[in-house]
LUMSELO-889302 format. One record per residue (C-alpha): x, y, z. Coordinates in steps of 0.2 Angstrom, whole numbers, padded with zeros to 4 digits, always signed. Layout:
N
XYZ
...
This chain:
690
+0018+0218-0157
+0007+0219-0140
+0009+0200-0140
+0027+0199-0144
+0030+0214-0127
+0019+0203-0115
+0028+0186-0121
+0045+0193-0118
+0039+0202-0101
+0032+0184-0095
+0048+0175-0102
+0059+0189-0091
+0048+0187-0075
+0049+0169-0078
+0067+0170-0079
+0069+0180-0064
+0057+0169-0056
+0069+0154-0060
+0085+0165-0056
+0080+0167-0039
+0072+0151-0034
+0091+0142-0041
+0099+0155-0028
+0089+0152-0014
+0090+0131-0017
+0110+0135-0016
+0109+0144-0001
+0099+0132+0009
+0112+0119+0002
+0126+0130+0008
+0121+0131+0024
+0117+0111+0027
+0137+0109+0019
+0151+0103+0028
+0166+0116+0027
+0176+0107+0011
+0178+0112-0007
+0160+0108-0012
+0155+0123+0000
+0166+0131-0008
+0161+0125-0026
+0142+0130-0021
+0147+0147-0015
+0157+0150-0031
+0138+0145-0039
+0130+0158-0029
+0143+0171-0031
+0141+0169-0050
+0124+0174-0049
+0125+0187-0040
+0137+0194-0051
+0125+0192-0066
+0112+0201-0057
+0124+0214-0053
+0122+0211-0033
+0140+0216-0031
+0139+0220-0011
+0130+0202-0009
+0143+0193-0019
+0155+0203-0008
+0152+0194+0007
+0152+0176-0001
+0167+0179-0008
+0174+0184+0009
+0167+0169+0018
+0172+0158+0002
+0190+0165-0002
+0192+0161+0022
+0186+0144+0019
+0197+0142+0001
+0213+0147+0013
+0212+0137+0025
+0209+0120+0014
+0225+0128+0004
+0211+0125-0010
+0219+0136-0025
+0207+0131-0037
+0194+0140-0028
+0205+0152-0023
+0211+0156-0037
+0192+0158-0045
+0185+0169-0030
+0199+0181-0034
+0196+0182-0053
+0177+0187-0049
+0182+0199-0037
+0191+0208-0047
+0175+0205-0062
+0166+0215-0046
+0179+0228-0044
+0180+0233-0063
+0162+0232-0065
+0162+0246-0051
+0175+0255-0060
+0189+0253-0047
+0203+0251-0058
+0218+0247-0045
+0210+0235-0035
+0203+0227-0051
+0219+0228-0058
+0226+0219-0040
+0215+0206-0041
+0216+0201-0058
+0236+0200-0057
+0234+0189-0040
+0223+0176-0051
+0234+0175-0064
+0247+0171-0055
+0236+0157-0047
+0231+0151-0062
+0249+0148-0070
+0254+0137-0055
+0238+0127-0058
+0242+0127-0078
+0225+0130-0081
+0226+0138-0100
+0208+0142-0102
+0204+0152-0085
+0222+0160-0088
+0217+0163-0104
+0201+0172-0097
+0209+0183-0084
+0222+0189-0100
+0206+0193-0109
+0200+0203-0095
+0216+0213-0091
+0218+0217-0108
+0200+0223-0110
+0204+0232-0093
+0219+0240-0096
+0215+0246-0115
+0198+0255-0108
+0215+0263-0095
+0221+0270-0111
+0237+0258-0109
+0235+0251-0127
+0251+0243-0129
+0250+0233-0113
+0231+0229-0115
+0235+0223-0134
+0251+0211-0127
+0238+0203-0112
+0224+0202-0125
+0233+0193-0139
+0240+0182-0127
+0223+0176-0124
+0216+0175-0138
+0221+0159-0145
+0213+0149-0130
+0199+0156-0134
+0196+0154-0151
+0202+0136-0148
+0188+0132-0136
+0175+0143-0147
+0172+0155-0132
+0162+0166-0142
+0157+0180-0128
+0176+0181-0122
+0179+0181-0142
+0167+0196-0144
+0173+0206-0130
+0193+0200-0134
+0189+0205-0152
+0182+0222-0148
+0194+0228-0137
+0208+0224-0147
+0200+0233-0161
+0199+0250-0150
+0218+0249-0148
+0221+0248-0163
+0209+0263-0170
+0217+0272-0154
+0233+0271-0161
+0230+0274-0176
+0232+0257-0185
+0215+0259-0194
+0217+0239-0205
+0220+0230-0190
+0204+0240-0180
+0194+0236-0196
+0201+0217-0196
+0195+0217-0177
+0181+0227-0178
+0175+0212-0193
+0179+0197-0182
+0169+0204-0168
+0154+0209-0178
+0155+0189-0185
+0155+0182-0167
+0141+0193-0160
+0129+0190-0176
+0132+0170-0170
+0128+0175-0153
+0113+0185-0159
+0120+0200-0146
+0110+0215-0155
+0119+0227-0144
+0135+0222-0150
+0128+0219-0169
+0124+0238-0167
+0139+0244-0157
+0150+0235-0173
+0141+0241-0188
+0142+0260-0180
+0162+0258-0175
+0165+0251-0195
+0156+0264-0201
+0166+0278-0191
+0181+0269-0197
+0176+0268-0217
+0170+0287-0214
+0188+0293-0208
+0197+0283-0225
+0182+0292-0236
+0177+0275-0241
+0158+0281-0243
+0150+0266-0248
+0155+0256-0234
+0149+0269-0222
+0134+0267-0229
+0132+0251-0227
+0137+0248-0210
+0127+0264-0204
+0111+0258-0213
+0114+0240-0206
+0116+0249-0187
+0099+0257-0195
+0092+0238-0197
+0094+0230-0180
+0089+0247-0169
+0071+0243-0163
+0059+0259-0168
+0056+0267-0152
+0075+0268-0149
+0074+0286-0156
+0092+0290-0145
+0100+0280-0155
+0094+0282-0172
+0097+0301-0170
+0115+0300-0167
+0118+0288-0183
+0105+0297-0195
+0116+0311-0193
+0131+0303-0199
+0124+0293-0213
+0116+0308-0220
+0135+0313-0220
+0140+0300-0227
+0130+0303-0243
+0133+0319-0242
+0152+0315-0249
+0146+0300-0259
+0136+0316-0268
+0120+0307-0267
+0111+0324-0263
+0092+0318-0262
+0094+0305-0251
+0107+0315-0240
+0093+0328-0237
+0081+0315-0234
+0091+0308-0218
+0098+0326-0214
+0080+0330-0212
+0075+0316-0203
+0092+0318-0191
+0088+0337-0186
+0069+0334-0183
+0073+0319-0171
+0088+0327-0161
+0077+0342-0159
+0066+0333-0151
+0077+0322-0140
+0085+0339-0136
+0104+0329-0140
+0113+0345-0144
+0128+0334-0151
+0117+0328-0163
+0110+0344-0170
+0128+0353-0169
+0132+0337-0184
+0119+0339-0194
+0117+0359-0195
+0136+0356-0202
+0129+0344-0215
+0113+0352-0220
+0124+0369-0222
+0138+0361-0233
+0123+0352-0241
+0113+0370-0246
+0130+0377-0250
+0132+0364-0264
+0116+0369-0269
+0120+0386-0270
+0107+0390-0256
+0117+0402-0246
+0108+0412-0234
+0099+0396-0227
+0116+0389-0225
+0123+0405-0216
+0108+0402-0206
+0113+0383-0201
+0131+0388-0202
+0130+0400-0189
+0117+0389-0176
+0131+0376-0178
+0145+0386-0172
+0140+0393-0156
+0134+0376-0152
+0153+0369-0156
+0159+0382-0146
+0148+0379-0129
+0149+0361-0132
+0167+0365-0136
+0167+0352-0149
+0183+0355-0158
+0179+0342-0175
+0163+0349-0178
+0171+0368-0176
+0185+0364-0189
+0173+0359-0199
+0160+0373-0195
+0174+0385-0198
+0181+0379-0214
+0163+0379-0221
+0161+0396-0218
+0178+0402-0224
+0172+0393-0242
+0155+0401-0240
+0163+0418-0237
+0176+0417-0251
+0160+0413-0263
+0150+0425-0257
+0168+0438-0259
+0168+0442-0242
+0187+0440-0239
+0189+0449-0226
+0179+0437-0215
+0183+0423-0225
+0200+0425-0219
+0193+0426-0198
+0187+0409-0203
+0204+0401-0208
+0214+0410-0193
+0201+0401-0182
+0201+0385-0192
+0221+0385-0190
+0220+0389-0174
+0209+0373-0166
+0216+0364-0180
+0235+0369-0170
+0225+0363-0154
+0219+0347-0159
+0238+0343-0166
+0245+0347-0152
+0232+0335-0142
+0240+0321-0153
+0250+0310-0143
+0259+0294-0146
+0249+0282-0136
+0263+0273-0130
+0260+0264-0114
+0260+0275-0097
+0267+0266-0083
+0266+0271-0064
+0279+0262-0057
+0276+0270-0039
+0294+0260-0033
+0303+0271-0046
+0295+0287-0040
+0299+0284-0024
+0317+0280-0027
+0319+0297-0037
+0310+0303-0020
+0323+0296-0010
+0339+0303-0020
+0334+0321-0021
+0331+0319-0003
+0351+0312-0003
+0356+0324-0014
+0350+0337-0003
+0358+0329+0014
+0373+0328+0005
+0374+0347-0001
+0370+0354+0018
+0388+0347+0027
+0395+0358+0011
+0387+0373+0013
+0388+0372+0033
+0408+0364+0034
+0418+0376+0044
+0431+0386+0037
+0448+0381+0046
+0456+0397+0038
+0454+0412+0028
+0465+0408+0013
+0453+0392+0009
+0438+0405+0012
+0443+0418+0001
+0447+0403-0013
+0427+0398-0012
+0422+0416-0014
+0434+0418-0031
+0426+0399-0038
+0409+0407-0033
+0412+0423-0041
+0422+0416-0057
+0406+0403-0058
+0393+0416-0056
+0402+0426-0068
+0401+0413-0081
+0381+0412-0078
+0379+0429-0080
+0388+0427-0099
+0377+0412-0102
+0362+0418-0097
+0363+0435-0108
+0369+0422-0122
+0353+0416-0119
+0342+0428-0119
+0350+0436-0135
+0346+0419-0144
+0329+0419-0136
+0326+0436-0143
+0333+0435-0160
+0322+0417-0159
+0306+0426-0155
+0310+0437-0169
+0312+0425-0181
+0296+0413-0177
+0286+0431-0175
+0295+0435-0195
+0287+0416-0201
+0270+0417-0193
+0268+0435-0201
+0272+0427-0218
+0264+0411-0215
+0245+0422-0214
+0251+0436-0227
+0255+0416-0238
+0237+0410-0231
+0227+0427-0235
+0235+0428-0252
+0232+0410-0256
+0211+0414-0249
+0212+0426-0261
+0217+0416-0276
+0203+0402-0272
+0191+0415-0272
+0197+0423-0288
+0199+0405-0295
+0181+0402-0291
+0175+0419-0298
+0183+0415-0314
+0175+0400-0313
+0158+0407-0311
+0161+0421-0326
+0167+0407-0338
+0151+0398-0333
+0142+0414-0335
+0153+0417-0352
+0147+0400-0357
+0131+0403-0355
+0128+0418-0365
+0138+0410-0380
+0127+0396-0381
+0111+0409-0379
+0116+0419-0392
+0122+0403-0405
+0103+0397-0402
+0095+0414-0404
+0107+0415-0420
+0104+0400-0427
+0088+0390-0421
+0076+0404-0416
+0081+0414-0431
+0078+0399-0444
+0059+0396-0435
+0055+0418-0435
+0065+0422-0454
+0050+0406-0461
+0036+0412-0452
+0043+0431-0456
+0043+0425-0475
+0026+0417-0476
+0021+0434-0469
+0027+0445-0482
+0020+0435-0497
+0004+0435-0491
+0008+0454-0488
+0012+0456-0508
-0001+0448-0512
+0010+0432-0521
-0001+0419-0510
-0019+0415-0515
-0030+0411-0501
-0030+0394-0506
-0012+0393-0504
-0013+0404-0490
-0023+0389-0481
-0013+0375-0484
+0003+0385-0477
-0005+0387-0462
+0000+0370-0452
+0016+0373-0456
+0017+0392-0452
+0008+0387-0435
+0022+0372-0431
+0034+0385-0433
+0028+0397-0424
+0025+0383-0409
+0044+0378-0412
+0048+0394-0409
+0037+0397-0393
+0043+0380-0385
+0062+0386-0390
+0058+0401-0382
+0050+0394-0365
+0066+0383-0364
+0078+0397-0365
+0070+0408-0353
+0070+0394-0342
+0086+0387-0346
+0097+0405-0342
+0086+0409-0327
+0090+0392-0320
+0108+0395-0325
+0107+0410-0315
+0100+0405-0300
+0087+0415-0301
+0072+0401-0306
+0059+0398-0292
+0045+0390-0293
+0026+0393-0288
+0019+0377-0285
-0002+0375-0283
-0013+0359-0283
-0018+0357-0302
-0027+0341-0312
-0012+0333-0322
-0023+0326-0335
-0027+0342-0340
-0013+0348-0343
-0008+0333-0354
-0025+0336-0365
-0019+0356-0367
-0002+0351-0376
-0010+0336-0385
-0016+0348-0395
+0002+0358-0400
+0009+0343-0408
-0007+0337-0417
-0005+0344-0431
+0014+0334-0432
+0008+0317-0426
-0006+0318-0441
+0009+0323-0453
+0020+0308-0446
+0003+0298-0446
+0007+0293-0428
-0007+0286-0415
-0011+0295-0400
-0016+0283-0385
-0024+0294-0369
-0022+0281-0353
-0023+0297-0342
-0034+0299-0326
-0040+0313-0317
-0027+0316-0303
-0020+0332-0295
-0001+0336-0292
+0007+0349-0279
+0020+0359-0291
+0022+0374-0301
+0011+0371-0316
+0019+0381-0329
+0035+0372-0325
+0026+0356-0328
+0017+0361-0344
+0035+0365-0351
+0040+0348-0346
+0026+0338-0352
+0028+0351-0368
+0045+0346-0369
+0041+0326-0369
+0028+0327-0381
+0038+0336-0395
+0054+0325-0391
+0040+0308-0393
+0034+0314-0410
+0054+0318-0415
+0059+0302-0413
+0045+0293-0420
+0041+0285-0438
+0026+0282-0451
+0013+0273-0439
+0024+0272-0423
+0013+0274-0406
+0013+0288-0392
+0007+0282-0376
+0003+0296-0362
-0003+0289-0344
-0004+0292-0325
-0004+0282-0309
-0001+0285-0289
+0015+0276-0281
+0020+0277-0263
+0008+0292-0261
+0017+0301-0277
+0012+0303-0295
+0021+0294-0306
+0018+0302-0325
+0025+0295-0343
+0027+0299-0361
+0031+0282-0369
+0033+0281-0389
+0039+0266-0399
+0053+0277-0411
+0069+0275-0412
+0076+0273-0395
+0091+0279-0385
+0108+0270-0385
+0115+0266-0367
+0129+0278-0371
+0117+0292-0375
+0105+0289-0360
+0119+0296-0349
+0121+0311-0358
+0102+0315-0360
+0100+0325-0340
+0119+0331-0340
+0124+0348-0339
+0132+0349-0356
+0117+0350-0369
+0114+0336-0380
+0105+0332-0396
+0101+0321-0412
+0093+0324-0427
+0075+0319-0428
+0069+0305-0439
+0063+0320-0451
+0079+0329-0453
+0072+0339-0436
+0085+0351-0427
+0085+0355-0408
+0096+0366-0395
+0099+0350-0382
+0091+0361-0369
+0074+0351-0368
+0078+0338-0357
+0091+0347-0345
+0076+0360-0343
+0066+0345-0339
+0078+0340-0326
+0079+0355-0317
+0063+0360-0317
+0058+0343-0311
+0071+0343-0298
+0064+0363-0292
+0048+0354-0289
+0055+0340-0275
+0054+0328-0288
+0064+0314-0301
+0064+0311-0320
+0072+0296-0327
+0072+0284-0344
+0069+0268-0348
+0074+0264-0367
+0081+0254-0380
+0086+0255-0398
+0073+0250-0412
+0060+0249-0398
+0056+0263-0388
+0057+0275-0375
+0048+0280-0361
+0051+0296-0350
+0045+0296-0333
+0042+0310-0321
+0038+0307-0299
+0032+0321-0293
+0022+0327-0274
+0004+0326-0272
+0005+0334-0257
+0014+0350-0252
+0032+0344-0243
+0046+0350-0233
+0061+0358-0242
+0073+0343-0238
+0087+0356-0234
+0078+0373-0226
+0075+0365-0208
């Protein structure tokens, strides 16, 4: 990397080196030059160097001495060229109407010298001009006007700019295919000109674009391509996209990897101070922790985000601050201040409607103003002779006072009409607005009943499906390990018989302990009330502690045990991990025949541990592998005629999951399966507390 930083420093020296030494050559040439069009031609070599180097004042003056010289030769060629980089100078320094000025004055030297390409040029640069104005319909006509030239004569810098531009226009106006089309076609050019500015610049402008027609997937890709070409120590710019992109898999509901990005975002705009940046993504990472039902910490980020909108006086990021909290409210059941939130929402949201405009083309025809100038000023002269005229006699006199009188008259009966109607009109839109809040606080109120109803039928749901397990599963296991019990009580056993009962009475009683754990877990989790207590513990461990529970099945099924663990230590909560390596286990041995295998081993990936329960049983259709981690239970009968309650795997999930880490499976029919579990090593950062 050092090597790569002193080559380009040497090539830029170099080229700055050469830069200068070409400038000096031309200026000694110039001065040895007789007064013709080749001085003029040399100073027009010059002056473009300058301009590159963005000596504007020093091109000034050769332009001066050039455009005196072009005049007096009658030389509209060169002519015609100084202008058009004088008005390149002028727009570089942001002086729009000289820019503007100079750029017309070229144009129309260019059109009697018929030269398309230049002209095709000076359009280019008067739409780009006038479009940055905000005059979108006149920078659009000059730009497409151009454009063919250029793409005729594969300009591709003009192109990229061309393209660009016209694509702002469009997504200015509203016309958000054709921006895309543009924004496509200028993204092509500049990755053939290798322009990583404008690679960067694109990406991020298609990505905005996707964003606003909820195309996630796209947004993704352009952001994460923006990602690709920005070089590491650009940390300015990576802030303000990783805010965005975590976003945009916020809405795709990719939640892990949204967190991920989010967490990144906030920890490098804090750093960078770029309060835009941490105003976006307190927004996200608060919609994201109220998904997850993690409400105080989004109050919390909720709250940081608004006054931040407010002093930036960010009116996107407030509507969408405010709605967020009027949802957060209504869940929580505060109505009261859930409905605070939708008047604010409604009111920027009034604001920025009424911001809206047309963007139609404003024109400052400064000939027109001055006209309208000149016939109030005409209208005025002509009203003074009427006022001031002499009265030759009182009958005429006394006439004017009746017209005045009957015409004030009839303003005085006009104007109370008026008022009247303003009144009653006040009344009116006063009547609507009052309805429209009482239609909006009632309509809060029913999403937050909906929502509540929601959650009591979730609730509901739950307790019919804890009760049909205790009913049905949990009772079968405790009524056989109750009846063993009395018949050895009566005496009816022999201790012979007592003995051989005893593996099966010892199943049960695990069957009953492991349906137990997952219920417990399973309505705590349901609750929201599951949090784990993780600790640094030796997984292998762990494995060889519940080896020992389903022993006495994998002899009965005559299934072979193979231990590829290692010693290695895991940050999480280890009773959770014991329930889901439990869980794994007894699923393995359920789905396995006579002399089928179990493999249990270990590794570290990418700093992780990477755990796995592999069996070669039955397997899991492709169908059924999307049901295993839903939230609806799922289960099959074992290949013994064994029951379950569905719950073991979506335990898994969770509990996995409450741990900051992934479960997933890999299996096929008549072969095998293999579970496998990712979990810290280390103790991490909640993704979404930060």
């Amino acid at each position: 990397m050092r090597r790569l930083i002193v080559l380009f420093f040497i090539l830029f020296s170099f080229s700055s080196f050469s830069q200068e030494e070409e400038l000096e050559s031309l200026r000694i040439e110039l001065t040895f030059q007789n007064p013709d069009t080749t001085k003029v031609k040399t100073s027009l070599k010059i002056i473009n160097l300058l301009y590159k180097s963005k000596d504007y004042d020093s091109a000034l003056k050769y332009i001066k001495g050039a455009q005196m010289l072009s005049e007096n030769l009658n030389y509209q060629k060169g002519l015609a060229d100084i202008t058009y980089y004088k008005a390149l100078i002028y727009n570089s320094k942001d002086d729009y109407i000289n820019a503007s000025s100079e750029f017309h004055k070229a144009k129309q030297i260019f059109e009697t010298l018929q030269d398309t390409l230049a002209l095709a040029k000076v359009k280019n640069q008067l739409g780009v001009l006038e479009i940055e104005r905000g005059n979108y319909k006149k920078g659009l006509k000059y730009a497409h006007d151009g454009i063919n030239e250029l793409e005729k004569r594969a300009l591709f810098e003009d192109l990229a700019i061309a393209y660009k531009s016209i694509a702002k226009a469009y997504n200015k106006t509203h016309v958000t295919e054709k921006a895309i089309d543009y924004y496509l076609q200028s993204l092509e050019v500049q990755e053939r000109i290798n322009n990583v500015d404008g690679i960067i610049e694109n990406n991020v402008d298609l990505a905005k674009l996707y964003l606003e027609k909820n195309d996630y997937k796209r947004t993704i890709r352009y952001y994460e391509n923006a990602l690709n070409y920005i070089e590491s120590n650009d940390n300015e710019l990576k802030a303000n996209i990783l805010a965005d992109l975590g976003g945009a898999y916020l809405k795709s509901e990719d939640l892990k990897t949204a967190g991920d990005y989010l967490v990144e975002s906030i920890k490098l705009n804090r750093e960078l101070k770029n309060e835009s940046g941490i105003l976006k993504t307190l927004n996200n990472l608060g919609e994201l922790n109220l998904i997850k039902k993690n409400y105080k910490i989004a109050e919390q980020q909720f709250l940081e985000a608004g006054n931040l909108g407010r002093q930036q006086n960010n009116k996107l990021e407030l509507l969408k601050n405010y709605k967020l909290m009027k949802t957060l409210d209504s869940t929580k059941g505060r109505f009261e201040s859930a409905f605070g939130w939708q008047r604010e929402y409604f009111k920027i949201k009034s604001s920025l409607d009424a911001e809206k405009t047309n963007f139609e083309e404003i024109v400052l025809d400064e000939a027109t103003n001055n006209e309208a100038e000149n016939d109030t000023i005409l209208q005025a002269q002509t009203i003074v002779p009427i006022e001031t005229q002499d009265v030759d006699s009182k009958q005429k006199l006394d006439r004017l006072k009746l017209i005045f009188y009957a015409v004030l008259a009839a303003f005085a009966v006009v104007l109370v009409f008026f008022i009247l109607f303003f009144l009653k009109r006040n009344n009116r839109a006063k009547y609507t607005r009052e309805l429209e809040v009482k239609n909006q606080k009632i309509e809060l109120q029913n999403e937050a009943i909906l929502e509540q109803s929601k959650h009591l039928e979730s609730i509901n749901n739950v307790k019919d499906k804890l009760f049909s397990i205790v009913s049905h599963d949990l009772k079968d296991s405790l009524t056989s390990t109750k009846g063993f019990i009395d018949l050895l009580k009566d005496g009816q056993l022999s201790q012979d018989e007592f003995h051989s009962l005893l593996p099966e009475l010892s199943e049960n009683a695990n069957n009953a302990s492991l349906l137990l754990f997952n219920l417990l877990n399973w309505s705590k989790s349901q609750m929201q009330s599951l949090k784990p207590k993780p600790s640094l513990f030796d997984i292998q461990q762990v494995f060889h502690e519940k080896i020992k529970l389903i022993e006495q099945k994998t002899q009965k099924k005559s299934i072979i045990l193979i231990d590829n663990t290692m010693r290695d230590f895991v940050y999480a909560d280890r009773s959770m991990v014991e329930i889901i390596i439990q869980n794994l286990l007894a699923n393995a041995v359920k789905f396995c025949v006579k002399n089928d295998t179990i493999t249990i081993s270990n590794k570290i990936e990418n700093g992780n541990a990477i755990i796995s329960v592999a069996d070669s049983g039955i397997g899991i259709s492709v169908e059924n592998q999307h049901k295993l981690f839903g939230n609806n239970t799922f289960t099959t009968i074992g290949t013994e005629n064994e029951k379950g309650t569905g719950l073991g795997l979506t335990i898994c999930r969770e509990l996995v999951e409450l741990n900051q880490g992934r479960i997933w499976v890999d299996s096929e029919v008549n072969i095998g399966s293999t579970f496998f579990i990712e979990l810290p090593k280390t103790r991490i950062e909640n993704p979404i507390n930060t």
